[in-house]
C-alpha positions as CSV (number, residue, x, y, z in Angstrom):
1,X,101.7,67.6,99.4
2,X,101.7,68.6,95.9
3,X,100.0,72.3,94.0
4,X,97.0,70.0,93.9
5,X,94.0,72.8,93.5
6,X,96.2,75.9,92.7
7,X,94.5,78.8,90.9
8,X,94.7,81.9,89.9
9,X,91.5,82.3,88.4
10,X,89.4,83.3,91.4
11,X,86.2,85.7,90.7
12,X,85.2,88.0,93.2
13,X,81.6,86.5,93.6
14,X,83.5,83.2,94.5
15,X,85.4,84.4,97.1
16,X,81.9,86.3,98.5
17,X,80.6,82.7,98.5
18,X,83.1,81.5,100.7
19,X,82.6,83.8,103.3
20,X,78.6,83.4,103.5
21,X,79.2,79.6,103.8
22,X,78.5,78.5,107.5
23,X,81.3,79.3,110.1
24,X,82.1,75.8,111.1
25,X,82.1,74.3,107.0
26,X,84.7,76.9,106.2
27,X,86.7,75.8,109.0
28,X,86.7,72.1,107.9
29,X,87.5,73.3,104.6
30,X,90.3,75.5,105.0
31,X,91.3,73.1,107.5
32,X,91.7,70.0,105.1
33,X,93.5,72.3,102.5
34,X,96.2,72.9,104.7
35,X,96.4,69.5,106.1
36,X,97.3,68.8,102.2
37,X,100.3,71.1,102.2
38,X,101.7,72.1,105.7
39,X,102.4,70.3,109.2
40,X,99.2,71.3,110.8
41,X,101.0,71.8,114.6
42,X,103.8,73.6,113.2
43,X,104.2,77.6,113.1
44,X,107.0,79.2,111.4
45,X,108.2,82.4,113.6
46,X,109.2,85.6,112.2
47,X,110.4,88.8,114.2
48,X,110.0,91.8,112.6
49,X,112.5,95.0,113.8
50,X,111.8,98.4,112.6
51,X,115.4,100.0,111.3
52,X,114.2,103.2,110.4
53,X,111.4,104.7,112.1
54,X,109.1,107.8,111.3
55,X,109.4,110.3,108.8
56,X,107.0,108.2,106.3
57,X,105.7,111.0,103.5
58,X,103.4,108.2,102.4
59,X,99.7,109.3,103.9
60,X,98.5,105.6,104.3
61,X,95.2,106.4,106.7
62,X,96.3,103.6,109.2
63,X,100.0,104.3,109.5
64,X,101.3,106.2,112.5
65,X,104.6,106.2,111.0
66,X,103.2,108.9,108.1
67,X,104.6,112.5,108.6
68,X,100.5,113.4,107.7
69,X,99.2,112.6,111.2
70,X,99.9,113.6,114.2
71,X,101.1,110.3,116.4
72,X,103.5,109.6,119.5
73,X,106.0,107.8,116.5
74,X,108.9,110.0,116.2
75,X,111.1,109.9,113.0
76,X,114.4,108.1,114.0
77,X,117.6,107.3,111.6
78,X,118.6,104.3,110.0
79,X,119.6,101.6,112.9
80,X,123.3,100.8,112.9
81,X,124.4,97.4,111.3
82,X,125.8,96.3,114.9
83,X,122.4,96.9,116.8
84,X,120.6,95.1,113.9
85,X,122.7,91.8,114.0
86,X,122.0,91.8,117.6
87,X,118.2,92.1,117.5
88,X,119.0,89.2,114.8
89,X,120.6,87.0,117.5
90,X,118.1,87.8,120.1
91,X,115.2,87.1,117.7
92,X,117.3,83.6,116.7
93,X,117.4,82.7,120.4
94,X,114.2,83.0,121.5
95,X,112.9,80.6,118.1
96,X,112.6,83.1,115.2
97,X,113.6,81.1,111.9
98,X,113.0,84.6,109.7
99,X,114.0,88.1,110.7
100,X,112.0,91.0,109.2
101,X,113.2,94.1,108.5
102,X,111.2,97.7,108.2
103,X,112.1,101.2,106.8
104,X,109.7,104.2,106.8
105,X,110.5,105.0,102.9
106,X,108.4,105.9,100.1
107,X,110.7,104.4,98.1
108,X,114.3,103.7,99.0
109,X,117.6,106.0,97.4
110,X,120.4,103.8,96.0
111,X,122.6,104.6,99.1
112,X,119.6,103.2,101.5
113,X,119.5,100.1,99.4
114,X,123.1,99.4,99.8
115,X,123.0,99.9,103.6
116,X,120.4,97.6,103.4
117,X,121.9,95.1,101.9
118,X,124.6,94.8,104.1
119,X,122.2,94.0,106.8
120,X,121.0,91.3,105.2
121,X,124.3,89.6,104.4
122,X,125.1,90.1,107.9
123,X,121.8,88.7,109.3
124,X,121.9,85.9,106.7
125,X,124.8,85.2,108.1
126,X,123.2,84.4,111.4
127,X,121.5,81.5,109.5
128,X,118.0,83.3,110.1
129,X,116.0,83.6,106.6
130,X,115.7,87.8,105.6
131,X,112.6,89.6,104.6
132,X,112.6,93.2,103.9
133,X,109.8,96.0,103.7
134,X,111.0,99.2,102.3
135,X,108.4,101.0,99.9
136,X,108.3,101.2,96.4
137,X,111.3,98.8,94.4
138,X,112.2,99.7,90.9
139,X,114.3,96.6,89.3
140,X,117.7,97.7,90.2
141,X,117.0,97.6,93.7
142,X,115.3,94.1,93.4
143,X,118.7,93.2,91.8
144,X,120.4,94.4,94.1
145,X,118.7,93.2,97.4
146,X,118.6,90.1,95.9
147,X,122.5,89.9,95.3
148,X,122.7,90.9,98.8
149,X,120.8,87.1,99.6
150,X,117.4,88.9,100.5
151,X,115.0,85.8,101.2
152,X,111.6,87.7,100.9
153,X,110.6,91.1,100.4
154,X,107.1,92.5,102.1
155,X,104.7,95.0,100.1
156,X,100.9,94.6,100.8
157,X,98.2,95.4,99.1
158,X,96.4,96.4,101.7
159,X,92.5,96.1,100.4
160,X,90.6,96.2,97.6
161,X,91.9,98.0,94.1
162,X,87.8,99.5,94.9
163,X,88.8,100.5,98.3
164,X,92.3,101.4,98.1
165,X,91.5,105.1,97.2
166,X,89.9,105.7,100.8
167,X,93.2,104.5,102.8
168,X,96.3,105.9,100.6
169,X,96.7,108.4,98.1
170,X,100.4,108.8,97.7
171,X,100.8,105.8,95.4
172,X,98.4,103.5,93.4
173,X,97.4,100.3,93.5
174,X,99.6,99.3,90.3
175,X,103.0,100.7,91.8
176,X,102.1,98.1,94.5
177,X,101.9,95.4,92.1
178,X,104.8,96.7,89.8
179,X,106.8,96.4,92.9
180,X,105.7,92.9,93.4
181,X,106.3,92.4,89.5
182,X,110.2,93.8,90.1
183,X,110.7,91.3,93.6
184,X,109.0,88.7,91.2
185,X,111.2,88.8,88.1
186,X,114.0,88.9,91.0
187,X,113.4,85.1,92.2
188,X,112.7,87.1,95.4
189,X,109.8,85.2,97.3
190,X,106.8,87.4,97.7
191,X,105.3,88.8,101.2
192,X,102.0,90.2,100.7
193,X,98.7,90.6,102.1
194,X,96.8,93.1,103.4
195,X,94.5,94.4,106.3
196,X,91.0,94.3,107.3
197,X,88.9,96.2,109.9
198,X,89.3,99.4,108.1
199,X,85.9,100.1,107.2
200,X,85.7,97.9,104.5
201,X,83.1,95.8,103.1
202,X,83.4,91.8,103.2
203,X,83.1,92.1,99.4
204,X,86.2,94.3,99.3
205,X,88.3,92.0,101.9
206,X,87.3,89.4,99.1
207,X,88.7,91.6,96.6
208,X,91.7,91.9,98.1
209,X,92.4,87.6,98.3
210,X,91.5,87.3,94.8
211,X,93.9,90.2,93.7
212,X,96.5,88.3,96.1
213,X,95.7,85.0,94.8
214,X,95.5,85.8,91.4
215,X,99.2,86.8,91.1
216,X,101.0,85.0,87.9
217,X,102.4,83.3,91.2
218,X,101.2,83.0,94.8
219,X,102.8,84.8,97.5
220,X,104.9,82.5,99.3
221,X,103.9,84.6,102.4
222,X,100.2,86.1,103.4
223,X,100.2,88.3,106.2
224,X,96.8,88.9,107.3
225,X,96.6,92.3,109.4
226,X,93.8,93.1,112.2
227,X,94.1,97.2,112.2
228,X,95.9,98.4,115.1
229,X,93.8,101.5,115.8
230,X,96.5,104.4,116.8
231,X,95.4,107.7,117.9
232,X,96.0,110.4,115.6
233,X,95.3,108.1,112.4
234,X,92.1,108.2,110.1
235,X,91.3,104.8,110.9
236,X,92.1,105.3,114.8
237,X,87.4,105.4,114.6
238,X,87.1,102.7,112.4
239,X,84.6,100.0,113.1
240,X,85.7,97.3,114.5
241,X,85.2,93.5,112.9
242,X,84.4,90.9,114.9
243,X,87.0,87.9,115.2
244,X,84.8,85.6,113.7
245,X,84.7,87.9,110.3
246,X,88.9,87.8,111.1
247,X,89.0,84.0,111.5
248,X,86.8,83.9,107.8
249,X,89.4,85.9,106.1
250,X,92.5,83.7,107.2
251,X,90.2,80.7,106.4
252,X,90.2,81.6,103.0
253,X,93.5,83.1,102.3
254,X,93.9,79.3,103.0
255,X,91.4,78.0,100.6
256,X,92.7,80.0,97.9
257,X,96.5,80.0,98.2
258,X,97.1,76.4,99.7
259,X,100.7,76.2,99.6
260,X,101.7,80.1,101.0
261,X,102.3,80.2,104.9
262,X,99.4,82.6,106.2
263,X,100.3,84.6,109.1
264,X,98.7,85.6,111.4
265,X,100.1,89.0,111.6
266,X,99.2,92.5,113.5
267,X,96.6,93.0,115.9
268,X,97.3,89.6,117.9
269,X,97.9,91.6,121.0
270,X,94.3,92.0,121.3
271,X,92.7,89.0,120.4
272,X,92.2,86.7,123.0
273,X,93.8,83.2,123.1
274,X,90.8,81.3,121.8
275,X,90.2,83.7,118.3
276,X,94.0,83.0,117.9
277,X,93.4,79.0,118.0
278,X,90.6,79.6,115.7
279,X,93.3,81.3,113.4
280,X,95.4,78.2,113.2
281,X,92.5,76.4,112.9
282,X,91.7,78.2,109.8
283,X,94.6,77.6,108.1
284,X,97.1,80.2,109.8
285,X,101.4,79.0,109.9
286,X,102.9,81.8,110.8
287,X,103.1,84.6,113.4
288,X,105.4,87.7,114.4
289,X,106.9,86.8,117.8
290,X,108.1,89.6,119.8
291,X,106.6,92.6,121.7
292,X,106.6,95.0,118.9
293,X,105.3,94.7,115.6
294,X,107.5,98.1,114.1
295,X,105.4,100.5,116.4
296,X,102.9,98.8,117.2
297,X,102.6,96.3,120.4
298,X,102.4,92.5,120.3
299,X,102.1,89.4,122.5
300,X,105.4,88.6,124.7
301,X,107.5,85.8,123.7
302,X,106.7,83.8,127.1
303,X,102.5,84.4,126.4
304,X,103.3,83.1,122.8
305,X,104.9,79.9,124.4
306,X,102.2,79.2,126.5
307,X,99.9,79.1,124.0
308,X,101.9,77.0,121.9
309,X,101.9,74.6,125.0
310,X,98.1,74.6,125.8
311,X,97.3,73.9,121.8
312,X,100.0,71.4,121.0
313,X,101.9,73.9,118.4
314,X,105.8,73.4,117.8
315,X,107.8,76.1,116.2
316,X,108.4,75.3,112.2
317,X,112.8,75.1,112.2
318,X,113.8,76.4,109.1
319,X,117.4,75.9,108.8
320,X,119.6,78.0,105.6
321,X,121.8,75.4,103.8
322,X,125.5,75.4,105.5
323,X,127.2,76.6,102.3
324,X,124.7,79.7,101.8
325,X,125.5,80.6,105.7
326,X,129.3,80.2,105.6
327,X,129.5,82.3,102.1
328,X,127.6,85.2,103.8
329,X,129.3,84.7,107.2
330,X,132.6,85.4,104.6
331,X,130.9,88.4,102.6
332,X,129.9,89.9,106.5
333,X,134.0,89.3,107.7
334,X,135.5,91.1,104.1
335,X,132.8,94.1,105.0
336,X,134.5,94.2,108.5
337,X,137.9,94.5,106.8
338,X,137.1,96.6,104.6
């Protein structure tokens, strides 16, 4: 194991390299490179739940969550603690070692970050590992999420600081990063990756890995999104990729951040089982189980089983040390009595 080969150095022209070498060669590589670092038959499964739905003033071209567009999504309140700890259980029973939580916020008020926070003591509690994805974090809310025993906290970047300006124009590309500077400085583990298929160029999915991997630290977690084209969304007409240019990007999220889990995130319900198995090849560790990525569908628990079964894959048990579990499982009973 070891951080034999880290760097955070990467050029763009490097990374373009990468993805014109030949199919099968990149494969090996990025194959070897995890082999260095990770289990190569074991997945770690997350489950992510959307707790506030809708109602997003953010104007993200791809989001049918965003108040901008018209979609089928319609804006629901915060879920209640209760129903969250029971989507925790369920997600616990059927192998999820992380539970992922989702709010449609530009940036969370500090009455939203408390409620928050006492959903992750209480899921934490369940001995599942937490990850939140609310907008925009200034410090105090880092602080504060992290007091609350927040594992890992999700902001993407999405594409390329060139491209960026044709998805979203609500925030920049550096209040995406000085939210992953605030989570940082924390001791929060990062979540970040980004998208591809919305009408970018290979050179710009390559600047989006270098801007990931070049991070004064890794991301501990890289989701890698196919785009989910939604009716009623900018990018509902843009062109697809093929799964082969997919498979390339995971492959090298690999190659350049050896010791992150990769995961292979939305757009899974459509790919077929064999581009999947090419994703693991590659260098993927993680998936989303469940049928719903936030509003978005996903493959069924029993499909992702199967597949497991035909390739030999086990998931990766992550368990939370006994102390940390029983001092939240305390925090979650002086709530209740309070």
């Amino acid at each position: 194991m070891g951080n034999r080969g880290l760097r955070n150095d990467w050029q763009v022209t490097e990374v373009v390299e990468l993805f014109e070498l030949p199919f099968l060669d990149l494969l090996f590589k990025a194959q070897q490179v995890h082999r260095d670092h990770f289990d190569p038959n074991a997945v770690q499964m997350s489950t992510l739940l959307s707790i506030k739905t809708g109602g997003c003033p953010e104007d993200c071209n791809y989001c049918p969550q965003s108040v901008h567009y018209e979609t089928t999504v319609e804006p629901q309140a915060l879920m209640p603690i209760g129903e969250v700890v029971e989507a925790a259980r369920s997600a616990k029973a059927g192998g999820a070692s992380r539970f992922c939580m989702g709010a449609a916020w530009r940036s969370p008020t500090k009455s939203q970050i408390g409620q928050v926070a006492e959903m992750i003591s209480a899921v934490r509690a369940e001995g599942l590992e937490t990850c939140v994805t609310l907008g925009m974090l200034d410090s105090e809310a880092a602080s504060r999420l992290k007091s609350a025993g927040l594992d890992y906290y999700n902001h993407n970047l999405d594409t390329s600081p060139e491209y960026y300006g044709d998805i979203i124009t609500t925030r920049t590309y550096q209040d995406r990063l000085s939210t992953l500077g605030h989570v940082r400085e924390e001791g929060i583990n990062v979540c970040s990756g980004g998208i591809v298929g919305m009408g970018e160029s290979r050179k710009d999915r390559a600047g989006l890995l270098v801007q990931l991997a070049n991070l004064p630290k890794h991301p501990e977690s890289v989701p890698i999104n196919m785009l989910v084209r939604v009716a009623g969304t900018p990018s509902a007409d843009a062109p697809e990729i093929s799964n082969f240019e997919f498979v390339r990007t995971v492959a090298i999220a690999r190659v350049l951040m050896p010791t992150s889990f990769v995961r292979l995130s939305a757009g899974r319900e459509g790919m077929p089982d064999e581009a999947q198995a090419l994703c693991f090849m590659a260098g993927a560790n993680s998936i989303f189980c469940g049928d719903v990525l936030l509003t978005t569908p996903n493959p069924e628990i029993d499909e992702d089983a199967q597949l497991f079964a035909e390739l030999g894959l086990k998931p990766l048990q992550l368990d939370l040390p006994q102390s940390d579990v029983r001092e939240e499982r305390q925090v979650q009973l002086t709530d209740a009595v309070l």
